[in-house]
C-alpha beads as a LAMMPS data file, in Angstrom:
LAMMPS data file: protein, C-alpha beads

232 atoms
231 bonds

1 atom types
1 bond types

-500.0 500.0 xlo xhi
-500.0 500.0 ylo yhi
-500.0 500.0 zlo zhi

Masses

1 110.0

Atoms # bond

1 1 1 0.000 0.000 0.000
2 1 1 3.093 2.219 0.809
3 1 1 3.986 1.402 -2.822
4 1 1 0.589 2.181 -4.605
5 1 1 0.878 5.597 -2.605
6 1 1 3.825 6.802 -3.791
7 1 1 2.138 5.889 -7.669
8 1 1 -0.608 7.953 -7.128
9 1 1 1.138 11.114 -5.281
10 1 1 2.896 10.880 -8.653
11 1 1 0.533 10.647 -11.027
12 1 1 -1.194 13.644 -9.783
13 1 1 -4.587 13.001 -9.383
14 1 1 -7.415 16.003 -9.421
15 1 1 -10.370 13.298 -8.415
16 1 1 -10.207 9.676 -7.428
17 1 1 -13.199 7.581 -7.847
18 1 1 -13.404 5.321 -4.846
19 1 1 -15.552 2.180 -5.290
20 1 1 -16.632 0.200 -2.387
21 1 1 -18.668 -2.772 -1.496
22 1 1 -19.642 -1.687 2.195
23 1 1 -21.481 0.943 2.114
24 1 1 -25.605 1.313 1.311
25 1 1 -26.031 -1.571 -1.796
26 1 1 -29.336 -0.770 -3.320
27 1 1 -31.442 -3.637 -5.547
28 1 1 -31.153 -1.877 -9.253
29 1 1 -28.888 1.035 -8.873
30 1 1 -25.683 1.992 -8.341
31 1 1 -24.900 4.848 -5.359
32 1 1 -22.886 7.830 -5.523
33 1 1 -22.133 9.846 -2.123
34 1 1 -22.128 13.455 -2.332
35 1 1 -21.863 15.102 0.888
36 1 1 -20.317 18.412 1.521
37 1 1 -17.091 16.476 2.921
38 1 1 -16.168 12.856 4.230
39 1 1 -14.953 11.960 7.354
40 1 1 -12.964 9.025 8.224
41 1 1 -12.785 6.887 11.213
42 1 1 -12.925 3.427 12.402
43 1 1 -14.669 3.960 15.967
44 1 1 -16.776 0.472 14.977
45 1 1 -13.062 -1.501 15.079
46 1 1 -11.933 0.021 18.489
47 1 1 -9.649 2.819 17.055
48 1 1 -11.174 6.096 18.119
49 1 1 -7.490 7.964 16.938
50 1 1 -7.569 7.317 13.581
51 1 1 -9.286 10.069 11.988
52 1 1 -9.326 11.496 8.295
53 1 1 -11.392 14.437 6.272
54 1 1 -11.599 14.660 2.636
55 1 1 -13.360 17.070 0.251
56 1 1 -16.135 16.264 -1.906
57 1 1 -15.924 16.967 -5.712
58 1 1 -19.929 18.268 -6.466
59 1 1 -19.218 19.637 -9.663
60 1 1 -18.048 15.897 -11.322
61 1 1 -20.744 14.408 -9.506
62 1 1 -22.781 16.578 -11.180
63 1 1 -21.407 15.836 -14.691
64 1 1 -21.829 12.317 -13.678
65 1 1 -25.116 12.552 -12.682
66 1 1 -26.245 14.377 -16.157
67 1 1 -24.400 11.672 -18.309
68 1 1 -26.667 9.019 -16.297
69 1 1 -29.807 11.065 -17.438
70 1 1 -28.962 11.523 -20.873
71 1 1 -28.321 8.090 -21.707
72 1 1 -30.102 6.054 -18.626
73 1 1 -27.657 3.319 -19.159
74 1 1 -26.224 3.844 -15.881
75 1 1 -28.284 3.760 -13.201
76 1 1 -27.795 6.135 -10.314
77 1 1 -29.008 7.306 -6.940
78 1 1 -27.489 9.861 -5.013
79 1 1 -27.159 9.980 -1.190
80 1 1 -25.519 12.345 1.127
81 1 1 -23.618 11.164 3.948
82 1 1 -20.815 12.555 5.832
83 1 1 -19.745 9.239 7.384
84 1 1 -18.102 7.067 4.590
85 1 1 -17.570 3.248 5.269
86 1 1 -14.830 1.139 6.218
87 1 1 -14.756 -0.248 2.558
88 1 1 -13.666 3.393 1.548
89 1 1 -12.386 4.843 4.109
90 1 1 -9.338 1.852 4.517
91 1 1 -7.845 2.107 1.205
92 1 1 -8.473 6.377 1.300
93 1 1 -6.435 6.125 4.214
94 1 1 -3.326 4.476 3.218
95 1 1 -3.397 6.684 -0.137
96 1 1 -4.443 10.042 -0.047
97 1 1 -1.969 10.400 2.972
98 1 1 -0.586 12.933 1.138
99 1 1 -3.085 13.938 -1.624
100 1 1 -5.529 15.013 1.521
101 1 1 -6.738 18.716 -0.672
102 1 1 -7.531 16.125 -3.340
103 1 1 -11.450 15.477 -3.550
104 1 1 -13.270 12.157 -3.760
105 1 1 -16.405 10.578 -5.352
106 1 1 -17.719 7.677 -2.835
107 1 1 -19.355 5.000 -5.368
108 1 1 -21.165 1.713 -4.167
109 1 1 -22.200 -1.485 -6.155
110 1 1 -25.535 -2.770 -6.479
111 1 1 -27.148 -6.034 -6.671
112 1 1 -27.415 -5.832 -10.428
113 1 1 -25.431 -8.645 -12.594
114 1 1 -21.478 -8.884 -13.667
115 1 1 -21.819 -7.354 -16.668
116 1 1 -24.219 -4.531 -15.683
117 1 1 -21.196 -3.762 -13.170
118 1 1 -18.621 -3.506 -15.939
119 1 1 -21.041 -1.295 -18.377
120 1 1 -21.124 0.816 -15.768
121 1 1 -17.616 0.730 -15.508
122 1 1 -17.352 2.200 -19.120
123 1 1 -20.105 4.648 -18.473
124 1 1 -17.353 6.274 -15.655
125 1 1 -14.457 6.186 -17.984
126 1 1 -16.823 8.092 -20.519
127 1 1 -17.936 10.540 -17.776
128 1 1 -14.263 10.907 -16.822
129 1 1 -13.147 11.245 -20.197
130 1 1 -15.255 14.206 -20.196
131 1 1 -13.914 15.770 -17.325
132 1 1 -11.117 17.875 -17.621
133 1 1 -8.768 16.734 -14.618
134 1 1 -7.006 13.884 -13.968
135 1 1 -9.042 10.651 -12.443
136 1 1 -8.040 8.024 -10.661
137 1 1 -9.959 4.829 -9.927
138 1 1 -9.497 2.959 -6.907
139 1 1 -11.452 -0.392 -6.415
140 1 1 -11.956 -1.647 -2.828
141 1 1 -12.940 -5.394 -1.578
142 1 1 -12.061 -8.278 -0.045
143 1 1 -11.004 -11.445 -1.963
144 1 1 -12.340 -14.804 -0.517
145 1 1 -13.441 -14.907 3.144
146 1 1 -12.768 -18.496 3.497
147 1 1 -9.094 -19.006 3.688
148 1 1 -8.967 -20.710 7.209
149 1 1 -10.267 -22.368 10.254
150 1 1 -10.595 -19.122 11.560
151 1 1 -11.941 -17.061 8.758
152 1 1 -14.747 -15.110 9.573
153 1 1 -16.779 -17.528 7.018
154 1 1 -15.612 -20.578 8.212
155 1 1 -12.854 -22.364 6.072
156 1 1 -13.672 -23.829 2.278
157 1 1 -11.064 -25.499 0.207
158 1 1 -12.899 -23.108 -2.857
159 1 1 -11.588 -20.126 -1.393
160 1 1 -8.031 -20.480 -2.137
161 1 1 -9.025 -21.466 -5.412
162 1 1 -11.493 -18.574 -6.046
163 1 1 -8.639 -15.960 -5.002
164 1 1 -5.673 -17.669 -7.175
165 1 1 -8.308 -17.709 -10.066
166 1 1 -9.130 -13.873 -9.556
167 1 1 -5.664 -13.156 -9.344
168 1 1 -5.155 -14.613 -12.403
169 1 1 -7.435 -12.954 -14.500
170 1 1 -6.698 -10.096 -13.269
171 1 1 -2.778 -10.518 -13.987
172 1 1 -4.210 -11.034 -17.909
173 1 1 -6.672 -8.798 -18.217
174 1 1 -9.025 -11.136 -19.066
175 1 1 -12.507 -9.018 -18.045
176 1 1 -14.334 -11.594 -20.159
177 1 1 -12.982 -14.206 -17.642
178 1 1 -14.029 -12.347 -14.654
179 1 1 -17.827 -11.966 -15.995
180 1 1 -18.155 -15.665 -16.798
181 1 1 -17.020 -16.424 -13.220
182 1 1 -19.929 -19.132 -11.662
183 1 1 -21.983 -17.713 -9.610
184 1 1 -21.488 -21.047 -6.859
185 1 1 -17.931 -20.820 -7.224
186 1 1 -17.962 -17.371 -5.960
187 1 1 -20.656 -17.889 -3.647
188 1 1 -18.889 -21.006 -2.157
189 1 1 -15.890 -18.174 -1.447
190 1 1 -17.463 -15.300 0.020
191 1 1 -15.857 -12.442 -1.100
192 1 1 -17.151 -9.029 -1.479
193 1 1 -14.522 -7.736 -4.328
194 1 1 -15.491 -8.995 -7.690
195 1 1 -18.111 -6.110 -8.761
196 1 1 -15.761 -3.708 -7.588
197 1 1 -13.108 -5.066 -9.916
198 1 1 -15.801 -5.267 -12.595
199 1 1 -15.978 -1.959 -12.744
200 1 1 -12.851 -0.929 -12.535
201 1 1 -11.857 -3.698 -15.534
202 1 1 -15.179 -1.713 -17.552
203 1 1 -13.103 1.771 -16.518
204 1 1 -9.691 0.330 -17.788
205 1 1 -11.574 -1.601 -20.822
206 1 1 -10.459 1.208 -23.500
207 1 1 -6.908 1.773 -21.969
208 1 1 -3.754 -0.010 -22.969
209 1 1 -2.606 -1.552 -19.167
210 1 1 -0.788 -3.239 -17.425
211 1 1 -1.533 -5.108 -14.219
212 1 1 1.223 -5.341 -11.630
213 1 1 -0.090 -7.552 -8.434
214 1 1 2.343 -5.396 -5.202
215 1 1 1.011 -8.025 -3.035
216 1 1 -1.263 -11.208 -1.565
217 1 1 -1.661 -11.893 1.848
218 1 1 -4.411 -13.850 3.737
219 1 1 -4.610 -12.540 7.110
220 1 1 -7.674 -13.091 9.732
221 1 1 -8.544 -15.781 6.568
222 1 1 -9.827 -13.371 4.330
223 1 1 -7.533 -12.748 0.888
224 1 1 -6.018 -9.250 0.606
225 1 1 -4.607 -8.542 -3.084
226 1 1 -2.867 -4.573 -3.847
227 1 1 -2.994 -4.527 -7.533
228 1 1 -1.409 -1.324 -9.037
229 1 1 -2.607 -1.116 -13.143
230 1 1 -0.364 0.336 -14.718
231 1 1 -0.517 2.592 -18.371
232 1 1 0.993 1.918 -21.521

Bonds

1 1 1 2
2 1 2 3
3 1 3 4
4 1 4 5
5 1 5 6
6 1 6 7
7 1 7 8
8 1 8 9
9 1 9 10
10 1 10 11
11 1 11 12
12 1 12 13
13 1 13 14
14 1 14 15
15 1 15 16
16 1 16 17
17 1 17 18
18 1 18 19
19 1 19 20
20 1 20 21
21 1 21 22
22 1 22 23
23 1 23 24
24 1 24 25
25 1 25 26
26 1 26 27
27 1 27 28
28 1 28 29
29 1 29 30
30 1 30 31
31 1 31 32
32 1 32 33
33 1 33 34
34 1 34 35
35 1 35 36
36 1 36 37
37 1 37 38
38 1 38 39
39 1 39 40
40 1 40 41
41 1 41 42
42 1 42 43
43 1 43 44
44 1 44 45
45 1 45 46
46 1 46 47
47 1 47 48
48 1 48 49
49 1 49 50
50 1 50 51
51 1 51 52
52 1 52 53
53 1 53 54
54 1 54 55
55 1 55 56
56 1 56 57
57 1 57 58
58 1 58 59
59 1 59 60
60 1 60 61
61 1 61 62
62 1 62 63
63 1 63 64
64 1 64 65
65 1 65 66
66 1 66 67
67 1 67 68
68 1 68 69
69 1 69 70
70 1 70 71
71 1 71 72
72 1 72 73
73 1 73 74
74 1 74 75
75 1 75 76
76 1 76 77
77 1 77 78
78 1 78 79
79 1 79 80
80 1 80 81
81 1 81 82
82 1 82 83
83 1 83 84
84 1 84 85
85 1 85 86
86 1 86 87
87 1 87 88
88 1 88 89
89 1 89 90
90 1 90 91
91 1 91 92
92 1 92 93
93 1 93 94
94 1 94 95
95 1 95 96
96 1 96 97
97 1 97 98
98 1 98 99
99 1 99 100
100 1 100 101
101 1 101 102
102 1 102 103
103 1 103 104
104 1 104 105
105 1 105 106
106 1 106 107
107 1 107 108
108 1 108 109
109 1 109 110
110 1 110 111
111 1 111 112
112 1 112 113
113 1 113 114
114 1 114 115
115 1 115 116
116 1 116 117
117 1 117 118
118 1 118 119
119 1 119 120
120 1 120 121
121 1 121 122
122 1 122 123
123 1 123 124
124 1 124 125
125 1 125 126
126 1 126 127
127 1 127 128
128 1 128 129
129 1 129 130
130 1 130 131
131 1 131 132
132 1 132 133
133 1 133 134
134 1 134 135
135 1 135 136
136 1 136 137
137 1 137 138
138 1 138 139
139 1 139 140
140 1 140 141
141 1 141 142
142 1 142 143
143 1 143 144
144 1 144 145
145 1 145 146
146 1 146 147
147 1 147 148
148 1 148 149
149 1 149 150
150 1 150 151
151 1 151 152
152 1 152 153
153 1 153 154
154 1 154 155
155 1 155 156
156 1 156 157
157 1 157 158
158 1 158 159
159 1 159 160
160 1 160 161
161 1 161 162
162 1 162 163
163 1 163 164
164 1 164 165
165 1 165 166
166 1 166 167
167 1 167 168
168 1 168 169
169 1 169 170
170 1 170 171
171 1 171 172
172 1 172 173
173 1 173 174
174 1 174 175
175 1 175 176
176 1 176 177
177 1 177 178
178 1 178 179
179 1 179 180
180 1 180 181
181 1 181 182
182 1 182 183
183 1 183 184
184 1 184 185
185 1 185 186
186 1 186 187
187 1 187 188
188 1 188 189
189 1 189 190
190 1 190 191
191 1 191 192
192 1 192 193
193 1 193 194
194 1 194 195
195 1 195 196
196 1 196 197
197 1 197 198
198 1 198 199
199 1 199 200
200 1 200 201
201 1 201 202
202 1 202 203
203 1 203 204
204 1 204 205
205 1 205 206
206 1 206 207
207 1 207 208
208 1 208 209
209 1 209 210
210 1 210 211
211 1 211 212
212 1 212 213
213 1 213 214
214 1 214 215
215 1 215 216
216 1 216 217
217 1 217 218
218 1 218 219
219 1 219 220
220 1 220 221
221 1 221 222
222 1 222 223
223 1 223 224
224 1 224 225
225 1 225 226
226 1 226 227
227 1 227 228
228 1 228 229
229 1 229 230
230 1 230 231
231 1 231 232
C-alpha cells in the first residue's frame, strides 16, 4: 500500500473515484455519495485515533449525474452522507496520505449482474473522459473470506481457489474471464470484491494496461490482493 501511494502522489490526481462494497447496496442502482465532505474513522473496530477528512468533488458528480440522465444506461441514486464506510475509508487512508486537498467521489455497487457492473464501468471512464482533470480509480474489496479455520466464514477449500483464479485474470486482463465467473464458485468463497473489480476492468476496458499484483496476503482468513494497473 506504501507502494501504490507513492504511484498515485505521482501521477497527480485532481479526483479519485473510490468504489466500495460496504457501504448502502441498493437492488437496481448503483450509489454515488455526495456530501459536503467525508470523514474518516474506524470507531466500529476500536480505534477512536484514527481520523481522516476529505473534500467532496460536487461539480463531477454533477457531470456524472447528467451523463446518467442523458443516456439512462447507468443507473444512479445519489445519497448524502458525511460518514463514509470502512470499505472506503481503509484504502483512502493508506493513499491520499498525502493527496488530503484532493477530492473524492464515494461510489457503491448494487445487486445488479457482472456485466451490468462492468457497463457501468465504461459509463465512468466516458464521464471521466469528459472531465477535464485527472481521475483516478481505486477499487476496494475483499477477496475470498474463506481461507482458514478461523476465517470469519468458516474455512472452504474453494476459497483459495477462487482468489488464485481472480488473481489470475486479473494478472491477464481477461474481463471476459471475470464476468463468466460461476456464480457457486464465488458464492462457495465469500468475497465481497469482484463487482468492484468489474468496474474498474469496464473503466480500464479502452486503456492499454498493465496489471502489476504489489502483493497477496491472507490474514484473519480473508484474501487481501494490492494490484497497481499500470498505463501503456
Amino acid at each position: 500500500m506504501r507502494q501504490l501511494e507513492q504511484e498515485l502522489y505521482a501521477a497527480k490526481p485532481e479526483c479519485v473515484l473510490i468504489i466500495s462494497p460496504h457501504g448502502k447496496i441498493l437492488p437496481e442502482a448503483f450509489t454515488i455519495n455526495l456530501a459536503e465532505k467525508y470523514e474518516i474513522g474506524f470507531e466500529d473496530f476500536g480505534d477512536f485515533a484514527t481520523k481522516m477528512v476529505l473534500a467532496s468533488d460536487p461539480l463531477c458528480v454533477a457531470k456524472i449525474r447528467a451523463q446518467d440522465e442523458i443516456n439512462k444506461k447507468a443507473p444512479l441514486t445519489l445519497i448524502s452522507e458525511k460518514k463514509i464506510d470502512h470499505g472506503a475509508g481503509i484504502p483512502l487512508y493508506y493513499l491520499m496520505g498525502h493527496l488530503k486537498e484532493v477530492p473524492i467521489i464515494p461510489i457503491v455497487y448494487s445487486t445488479l449482474d457482472y456485466q451490468a457492473h462492468y457497463d457501468f464501468g465504461k459509463f465512468l471512464y466516458r464521464c471521466a473522459s469528459r472531465i477535464d482533470k485527472r481521475v483516478a480509480i481505486v477499487a476496494s474489496g475483499d477477496l475470498s473470506h474463506r481461507l482458514s479455520e478461523e476465517a470469519p466464514g468458516g474455512y472452504c477449500p474453494q476459497g483459495e481457489k477462487f482468489d488464485k483464479k481472480i488473481l489470475a485474470l486479473i494478472k491477464a486482463g481477461d474481463a471476459k474471464g471475470l464476468m463468466s465467473m460461476d456464480e457457486k464458485f464465488v458464492k462457495e468463497a465469500c468475497e465481497c470484491g469482484l463487482k468492484s473489480i468489474l468496474i474498474l476492468m469496464g473503466f480500464l476496458s479502452e486503456i492499454k494496461i498493465k496489471p502489476e499484483i504489489l502483493s497477496y496476503e491472507g490474514p484473519f482468513g480473508v484474501g487481501y490482493a494490492v494490484v497497481n494497473f499500470k498505463l501503456g
